[in-house]
N, C-alpha and C positions, 0 to 999 in steps of 0.2 A: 365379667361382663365385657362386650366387645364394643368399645366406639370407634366407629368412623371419625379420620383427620383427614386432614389435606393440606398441604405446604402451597401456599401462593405463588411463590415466587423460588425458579429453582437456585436464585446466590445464595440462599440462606440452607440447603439440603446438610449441609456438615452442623448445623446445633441439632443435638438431640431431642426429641420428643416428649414432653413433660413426661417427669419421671421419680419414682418415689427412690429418695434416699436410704430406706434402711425399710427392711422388711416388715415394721410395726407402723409406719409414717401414713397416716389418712390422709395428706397433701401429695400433691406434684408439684415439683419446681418449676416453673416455665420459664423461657430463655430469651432474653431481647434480642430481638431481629436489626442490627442499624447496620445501617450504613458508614456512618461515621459515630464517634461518643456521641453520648447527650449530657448535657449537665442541667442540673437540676439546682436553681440556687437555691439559699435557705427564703426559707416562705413559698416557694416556686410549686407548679403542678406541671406533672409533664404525661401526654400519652407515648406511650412505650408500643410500640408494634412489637406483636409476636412469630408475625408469617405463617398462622395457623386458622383452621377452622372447621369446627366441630357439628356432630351430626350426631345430636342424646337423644335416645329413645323418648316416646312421650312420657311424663309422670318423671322426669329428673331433670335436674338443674346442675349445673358446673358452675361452684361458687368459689371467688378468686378472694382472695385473704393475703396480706402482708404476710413476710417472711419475717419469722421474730430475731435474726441475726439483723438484719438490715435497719427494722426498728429498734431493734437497743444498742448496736453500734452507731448508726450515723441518723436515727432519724426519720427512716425513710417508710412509710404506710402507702397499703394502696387504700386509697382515699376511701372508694364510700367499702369499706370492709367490713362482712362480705358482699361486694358486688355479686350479681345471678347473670349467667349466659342459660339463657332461654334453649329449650329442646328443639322451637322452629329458627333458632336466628343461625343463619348461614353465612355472616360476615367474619371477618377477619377479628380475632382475640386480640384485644389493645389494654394494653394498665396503666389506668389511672393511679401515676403515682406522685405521689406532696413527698415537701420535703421540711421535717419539721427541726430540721437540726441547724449547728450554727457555723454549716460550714457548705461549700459549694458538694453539690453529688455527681460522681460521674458516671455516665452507665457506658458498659462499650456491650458493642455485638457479643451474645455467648453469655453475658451476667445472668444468674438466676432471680428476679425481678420481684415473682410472686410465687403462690402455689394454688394450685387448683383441687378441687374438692368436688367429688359430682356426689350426686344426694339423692335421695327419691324424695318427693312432694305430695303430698296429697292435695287436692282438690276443695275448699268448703263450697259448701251454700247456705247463705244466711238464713239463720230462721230469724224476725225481728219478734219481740217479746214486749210486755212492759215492765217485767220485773226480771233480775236474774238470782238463783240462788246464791241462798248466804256462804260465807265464809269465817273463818274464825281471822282471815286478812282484810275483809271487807276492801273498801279500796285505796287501802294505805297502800305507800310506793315510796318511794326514791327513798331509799334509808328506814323504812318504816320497822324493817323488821330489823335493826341495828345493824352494828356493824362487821 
């Protein structure tokens, strides 16, 4: 499948285009766009620009997901994970990224920040009922079915 990108701003044209690391990898890495570092203190949230923006067919989402080196070495999640870029939204790709470690985080231009996922979605339409079929889980949850 073919998406349309576009670079904002041409200082940033030398980071590469999210990109899958190994030939098995369902994610893309996407690359911070600064200008100068950012640091990220422990407790902190920071938007990260990417300098990019995308054009998904309708019926697919581009969903952005922490990078699991980043969370298990320093800490670092993109917050609401997985965030959704919308098939109409035409702005600029930014990551919301926390920092849950105990130490300051630096990001410079060029870091791999997150990873991008596009998806196909389907559509519902509610039917409202007053009853819904049974289950043998009925509606236990949180630990219901152990651990």
């Amino acid at each position: 499948m073919k998406v349309k990108i576009v670079r904002l701003s041409d200082k940033f044209n030398d980071l590469p285009l999210p990109e899958y690391q190994s030939e098995g990898s369902a994610g893309m890495d996407i690359y911070a766009a600064l200008e100068e570092p950012l640091v990220i203190p422990p407790g902190g949230i920071a938007l990260v620009p990417t300098n990019l923006a995308i054009a998904l067919p309708l019926g697919y989402e581009c969903q952005v997901r922490t990078r699991s080196g980043l969370a298990l070495k320093y800490g670092i999640f993109a917050l609401n994970s997985p965030g959704t870029i919308d098939s109409d939204y035409r702005g600029e790709i930014r990551i919301i990224l926390a920092n849950f470690g105990k130490e300051p985080f630096v990001i410079n231009c060029g870091d791999r920040i997150a990873q991008l996922v596009v998806a196909k979605y389907e559509k519902v339409e509610w039917e409202e009922t007053s009853s819904l079929p049974e289950t043998n889980r009925g509606s236990g949850g949180f630990g219901s079915t152990g651990i």
